[in-house]
Backbone as JSON, one array per atom type, in Angstrom:
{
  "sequence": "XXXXXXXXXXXXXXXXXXXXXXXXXXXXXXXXXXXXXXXXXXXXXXXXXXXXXXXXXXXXXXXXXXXXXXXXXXXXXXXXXXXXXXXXXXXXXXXXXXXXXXXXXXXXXXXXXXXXXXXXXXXXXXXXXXXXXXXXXXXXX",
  "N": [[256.97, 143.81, 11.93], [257.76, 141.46, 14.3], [259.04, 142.59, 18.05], [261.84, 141.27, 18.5], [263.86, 139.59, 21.16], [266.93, 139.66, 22.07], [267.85, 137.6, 23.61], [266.56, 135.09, 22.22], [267.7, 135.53, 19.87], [269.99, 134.24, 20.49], [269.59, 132.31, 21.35], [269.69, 130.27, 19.6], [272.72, 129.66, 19.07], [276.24, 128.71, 19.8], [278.36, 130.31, 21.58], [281.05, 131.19, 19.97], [284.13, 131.27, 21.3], [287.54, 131.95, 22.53], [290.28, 131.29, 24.96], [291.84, 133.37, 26.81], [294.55, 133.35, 26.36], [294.94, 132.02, 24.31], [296.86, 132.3, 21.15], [297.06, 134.83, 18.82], [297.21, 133.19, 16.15], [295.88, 131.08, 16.61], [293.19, 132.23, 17.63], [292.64, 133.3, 14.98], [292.18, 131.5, 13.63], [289.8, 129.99, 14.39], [288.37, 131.4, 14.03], [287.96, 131.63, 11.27], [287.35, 128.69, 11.31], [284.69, 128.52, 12.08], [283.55, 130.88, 10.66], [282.79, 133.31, 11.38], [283.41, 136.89, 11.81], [284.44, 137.62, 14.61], [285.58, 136.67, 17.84], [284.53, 135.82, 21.09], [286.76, 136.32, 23.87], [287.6, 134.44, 26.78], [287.9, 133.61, 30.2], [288.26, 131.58, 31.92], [285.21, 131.0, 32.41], [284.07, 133.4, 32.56], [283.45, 136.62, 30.2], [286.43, 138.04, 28.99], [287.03, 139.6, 26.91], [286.93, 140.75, 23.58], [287.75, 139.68, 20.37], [288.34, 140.72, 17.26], [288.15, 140.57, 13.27], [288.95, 143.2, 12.75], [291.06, 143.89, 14.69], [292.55, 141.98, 14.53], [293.98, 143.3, 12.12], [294.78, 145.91, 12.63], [295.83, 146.14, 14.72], [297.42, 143.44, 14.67], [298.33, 142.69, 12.48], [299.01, 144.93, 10.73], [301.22, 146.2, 12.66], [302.98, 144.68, 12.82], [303.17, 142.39, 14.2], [303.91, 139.23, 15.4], [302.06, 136.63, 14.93], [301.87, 133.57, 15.82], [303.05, 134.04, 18.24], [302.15, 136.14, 19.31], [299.69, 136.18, 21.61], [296.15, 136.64, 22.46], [295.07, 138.25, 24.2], [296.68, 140.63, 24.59], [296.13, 141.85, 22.28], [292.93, 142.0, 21.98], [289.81, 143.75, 22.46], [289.74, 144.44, 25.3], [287.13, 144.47, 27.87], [284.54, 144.64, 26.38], [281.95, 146.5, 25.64], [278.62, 145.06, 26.6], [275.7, 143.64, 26.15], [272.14, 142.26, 28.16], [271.09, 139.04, 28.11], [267.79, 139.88, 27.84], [267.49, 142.09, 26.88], [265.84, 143.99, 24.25], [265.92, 143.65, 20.38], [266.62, 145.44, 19.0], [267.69, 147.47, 21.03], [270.47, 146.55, 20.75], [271.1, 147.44, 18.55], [270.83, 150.03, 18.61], [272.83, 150.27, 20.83], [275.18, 149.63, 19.14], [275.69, 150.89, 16.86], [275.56, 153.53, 18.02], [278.09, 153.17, 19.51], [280.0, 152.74, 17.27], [280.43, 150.19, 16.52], [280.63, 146.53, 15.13], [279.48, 144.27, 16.55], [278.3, 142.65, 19.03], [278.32, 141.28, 22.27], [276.51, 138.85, 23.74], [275.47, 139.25, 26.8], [274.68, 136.74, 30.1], [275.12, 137.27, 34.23], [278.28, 137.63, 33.64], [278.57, 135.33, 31.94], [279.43, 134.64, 28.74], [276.59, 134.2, 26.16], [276.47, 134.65, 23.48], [276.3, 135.99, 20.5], [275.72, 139.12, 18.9], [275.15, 140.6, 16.01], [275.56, 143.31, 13.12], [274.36, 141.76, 11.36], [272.61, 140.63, 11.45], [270.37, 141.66, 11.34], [269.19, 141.16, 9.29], [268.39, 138.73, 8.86], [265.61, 137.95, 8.92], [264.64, 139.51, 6.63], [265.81, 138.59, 4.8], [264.98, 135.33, 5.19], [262.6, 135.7, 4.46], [262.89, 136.66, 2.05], [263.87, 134.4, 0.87], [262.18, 132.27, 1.02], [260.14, 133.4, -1.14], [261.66, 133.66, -3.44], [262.12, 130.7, -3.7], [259.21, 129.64, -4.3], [258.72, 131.7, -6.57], [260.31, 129.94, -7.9], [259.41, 127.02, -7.87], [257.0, 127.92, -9.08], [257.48, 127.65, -11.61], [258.12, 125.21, -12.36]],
  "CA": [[257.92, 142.83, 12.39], [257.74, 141.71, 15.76], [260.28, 142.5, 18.42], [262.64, 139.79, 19.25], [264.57, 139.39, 22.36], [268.26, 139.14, 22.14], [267.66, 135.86, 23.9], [265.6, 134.5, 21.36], [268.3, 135.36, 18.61], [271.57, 133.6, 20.91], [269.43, 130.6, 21.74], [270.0, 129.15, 18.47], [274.16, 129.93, 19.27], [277.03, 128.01, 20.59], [279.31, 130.84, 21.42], [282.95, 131.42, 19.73], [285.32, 131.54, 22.16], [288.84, 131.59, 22.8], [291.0, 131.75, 26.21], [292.94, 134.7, 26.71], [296.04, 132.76, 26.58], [295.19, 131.43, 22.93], [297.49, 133.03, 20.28], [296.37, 135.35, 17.42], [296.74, 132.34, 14.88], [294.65, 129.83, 16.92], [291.97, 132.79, 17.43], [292.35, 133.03, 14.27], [292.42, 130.1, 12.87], [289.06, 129.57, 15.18], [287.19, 132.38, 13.58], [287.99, 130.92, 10.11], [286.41, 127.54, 11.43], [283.44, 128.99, 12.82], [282.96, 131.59, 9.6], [282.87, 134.47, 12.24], [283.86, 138.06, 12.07], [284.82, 138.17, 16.02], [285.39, 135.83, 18.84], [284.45, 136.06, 22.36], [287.87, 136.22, 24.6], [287.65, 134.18, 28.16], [289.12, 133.51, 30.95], [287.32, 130.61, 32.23], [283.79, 130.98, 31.22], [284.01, 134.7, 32.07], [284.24, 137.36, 29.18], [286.83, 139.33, 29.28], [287.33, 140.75, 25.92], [286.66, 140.65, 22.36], [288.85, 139.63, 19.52], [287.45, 141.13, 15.68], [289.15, 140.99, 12.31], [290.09, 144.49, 12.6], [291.83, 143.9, 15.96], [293.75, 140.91, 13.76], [294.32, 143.42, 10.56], [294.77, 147.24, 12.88], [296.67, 145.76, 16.15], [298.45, 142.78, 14.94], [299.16, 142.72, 11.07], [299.32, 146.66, 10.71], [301.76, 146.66, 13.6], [304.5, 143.52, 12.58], [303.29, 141.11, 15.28], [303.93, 137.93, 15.35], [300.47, 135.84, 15.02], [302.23, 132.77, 16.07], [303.57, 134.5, 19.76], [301.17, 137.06, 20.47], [298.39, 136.3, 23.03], [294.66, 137.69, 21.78], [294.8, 138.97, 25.11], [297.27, 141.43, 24.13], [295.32, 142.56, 21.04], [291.9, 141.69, 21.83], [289.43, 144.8, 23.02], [289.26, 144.29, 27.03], [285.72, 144.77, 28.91], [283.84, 145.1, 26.09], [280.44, 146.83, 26.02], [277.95, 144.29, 26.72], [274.1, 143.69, 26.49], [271.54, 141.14, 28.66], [269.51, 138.66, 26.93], [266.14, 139.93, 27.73], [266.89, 143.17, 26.26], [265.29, 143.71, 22.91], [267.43, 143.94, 19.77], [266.53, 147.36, 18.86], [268.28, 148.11, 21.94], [271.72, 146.15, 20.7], [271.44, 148.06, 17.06], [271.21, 151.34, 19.07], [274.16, 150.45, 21.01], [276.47, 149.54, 17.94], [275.35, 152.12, 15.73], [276.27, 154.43, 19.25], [279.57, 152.92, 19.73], [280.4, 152.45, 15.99], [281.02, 148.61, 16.44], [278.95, 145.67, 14.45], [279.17, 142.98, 17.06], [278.13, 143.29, 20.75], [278.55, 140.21, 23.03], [275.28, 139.06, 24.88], [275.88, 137.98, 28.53], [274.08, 137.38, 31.46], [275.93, 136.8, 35.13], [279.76, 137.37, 33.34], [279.17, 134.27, 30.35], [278.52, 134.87, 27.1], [275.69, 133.37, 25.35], [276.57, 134.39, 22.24], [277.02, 137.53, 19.91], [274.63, 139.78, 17.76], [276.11, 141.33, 14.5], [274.77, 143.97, 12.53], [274.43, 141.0, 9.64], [271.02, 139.93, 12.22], [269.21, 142.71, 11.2], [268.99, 141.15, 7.97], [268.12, 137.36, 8.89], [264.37, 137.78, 8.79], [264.4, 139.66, 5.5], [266.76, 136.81, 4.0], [264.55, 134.3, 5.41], [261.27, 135.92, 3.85], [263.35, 136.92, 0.55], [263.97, 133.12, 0.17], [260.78, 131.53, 0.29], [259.27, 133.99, -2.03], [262.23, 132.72, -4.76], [261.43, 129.3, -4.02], [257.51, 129.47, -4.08], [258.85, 131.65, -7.75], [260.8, 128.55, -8.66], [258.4, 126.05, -7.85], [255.92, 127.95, -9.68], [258.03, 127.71, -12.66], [257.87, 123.89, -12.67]],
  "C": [[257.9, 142.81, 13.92], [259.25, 141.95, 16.55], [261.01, 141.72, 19.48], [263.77, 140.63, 19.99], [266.17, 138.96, 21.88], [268.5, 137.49, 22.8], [267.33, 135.0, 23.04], [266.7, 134.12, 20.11], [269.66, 134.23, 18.82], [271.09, 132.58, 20.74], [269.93, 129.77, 20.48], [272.02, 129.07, 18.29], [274.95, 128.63, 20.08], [277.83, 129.22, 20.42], [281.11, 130.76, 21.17], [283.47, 131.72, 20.74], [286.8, 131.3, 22.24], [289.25, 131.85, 24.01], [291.94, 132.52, 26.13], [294.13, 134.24, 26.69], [296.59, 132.6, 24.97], [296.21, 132.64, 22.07], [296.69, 133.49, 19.22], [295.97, 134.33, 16.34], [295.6, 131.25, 15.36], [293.4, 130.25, 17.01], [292.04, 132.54, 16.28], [291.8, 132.11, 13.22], [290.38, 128.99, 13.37], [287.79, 130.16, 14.22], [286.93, 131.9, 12.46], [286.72, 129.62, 10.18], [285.01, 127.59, 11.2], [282.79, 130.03, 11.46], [282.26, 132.85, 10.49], [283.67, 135.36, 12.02], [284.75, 138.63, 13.25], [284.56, 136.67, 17.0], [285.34, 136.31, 20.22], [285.85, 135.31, 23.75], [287.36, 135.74, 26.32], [288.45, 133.7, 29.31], [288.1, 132.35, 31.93], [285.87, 130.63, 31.82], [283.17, 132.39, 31.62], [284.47, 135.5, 31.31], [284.95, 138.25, 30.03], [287.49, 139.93, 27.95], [286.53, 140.06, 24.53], [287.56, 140.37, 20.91], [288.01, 140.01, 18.03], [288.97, 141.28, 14.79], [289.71, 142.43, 12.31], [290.77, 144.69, 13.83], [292.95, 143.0, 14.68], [294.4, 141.95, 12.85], [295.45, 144.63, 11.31], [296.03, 146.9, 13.65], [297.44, 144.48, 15.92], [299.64, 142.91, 13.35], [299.71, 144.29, 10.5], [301.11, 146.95, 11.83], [302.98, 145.33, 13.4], [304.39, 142.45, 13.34], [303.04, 139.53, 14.86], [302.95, 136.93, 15.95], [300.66, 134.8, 16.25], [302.67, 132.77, 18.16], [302.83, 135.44, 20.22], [299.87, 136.77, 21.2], [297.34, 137.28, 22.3], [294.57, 138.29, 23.12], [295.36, 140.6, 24.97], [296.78, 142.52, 23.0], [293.96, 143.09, 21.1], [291.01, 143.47, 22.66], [288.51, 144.37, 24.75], [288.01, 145.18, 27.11], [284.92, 145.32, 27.99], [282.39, 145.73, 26.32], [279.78, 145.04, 25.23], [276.15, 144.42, 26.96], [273.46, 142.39, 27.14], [270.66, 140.62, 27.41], [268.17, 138.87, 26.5], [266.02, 141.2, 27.26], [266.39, 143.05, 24.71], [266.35, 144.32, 21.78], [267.46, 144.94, 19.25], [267.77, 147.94, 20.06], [269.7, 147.8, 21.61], [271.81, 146.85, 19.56], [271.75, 149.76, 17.82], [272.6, 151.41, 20.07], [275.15, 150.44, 19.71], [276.29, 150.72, 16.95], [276.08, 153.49, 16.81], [277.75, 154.79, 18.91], [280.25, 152.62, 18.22], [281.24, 150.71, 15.77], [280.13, 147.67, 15.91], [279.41, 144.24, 15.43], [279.22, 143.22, 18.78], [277.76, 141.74, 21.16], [277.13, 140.04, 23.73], [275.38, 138.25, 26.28], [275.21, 138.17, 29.54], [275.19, 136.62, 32.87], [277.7, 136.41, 34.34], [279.77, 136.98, 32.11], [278.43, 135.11, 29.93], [277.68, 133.75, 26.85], [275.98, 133.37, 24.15], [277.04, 136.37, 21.78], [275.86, 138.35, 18.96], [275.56, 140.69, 17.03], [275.25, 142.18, 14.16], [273.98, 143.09, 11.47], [273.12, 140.57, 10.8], [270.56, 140.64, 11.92], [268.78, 142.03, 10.31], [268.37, 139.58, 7.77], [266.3, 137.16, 8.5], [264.21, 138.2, 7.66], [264.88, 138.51, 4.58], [265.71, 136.1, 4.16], [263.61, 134.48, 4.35], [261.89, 136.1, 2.28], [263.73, 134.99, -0.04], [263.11, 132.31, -0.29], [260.24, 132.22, -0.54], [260.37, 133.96, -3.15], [262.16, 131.44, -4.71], [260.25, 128.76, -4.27], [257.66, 130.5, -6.14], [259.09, 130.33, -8.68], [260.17, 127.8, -9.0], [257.33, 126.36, -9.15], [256.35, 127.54, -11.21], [257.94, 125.8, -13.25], [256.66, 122.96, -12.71]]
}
């Protein structure tokens, strides 16, 4: 398998974002949209944090807060660890696996580009596991 560039994997991205101002339910309500795990927290079109379902479940619903009035700023995990685009993604699995986190922000100069999950490791096998049940299927007809 060759090895792809964290660049390579964002380009196809429009990054999730919310403004640190937004409230828990509108992150939320964002992440839902989007069918995301985590949104990227800004403050103009620099990150400055991270918002993840277990920030929503640990730090707001665990704890009595009110979705509706609390600020993801408040919740969200300030200055996350961050990787550049041109590093390779071996290098973003060995951070998260490190830091015990499955989603690491990729930014160059402040913005985000986007986000890498642990669930990318798995995109190229998916891909290849699909055509070889549709090239079954086919054969079947």
């Amino acid at each position: 398998m060759p090895i792809r560039s964290l660049r390579s994997i964002v380009a196809k991205q429009s990054p999730v974002t919310a403004p640190k101002t937004a409230t828990v339910r509108e992150a939320s309500r964002t992440m839902k949209l989007h069918n995301v795990g985590a949104l990227l927290v800004v403050d103009g079109t620099r990150l400055v944090g991270i918002f993840t379902e277990r920030d929503a479940l640990f730090r707001v619903l665990s704890e009595g807060r009110d979705a509706e009035t609390t600020r993801v700023s408040e919740v969200m995990t300030a200055q996350p660890q961050t990787i550049d685009p041109d590093e390779p993604f071996v290098n973003a699995l060995r951070m998260m696996h490190k830091g015990q986190f499955r989603h690491l922000p990729v930014v160059e100069f402040e913005r985000p580009l986007g986000m890498v999950s642990v669930r990318d490791t798995l995109d190229d096998d998916l891909n290849a596991l699909r055509e070889v049940l549709e090239q079954q299927e086919d054969s079947l007809y």
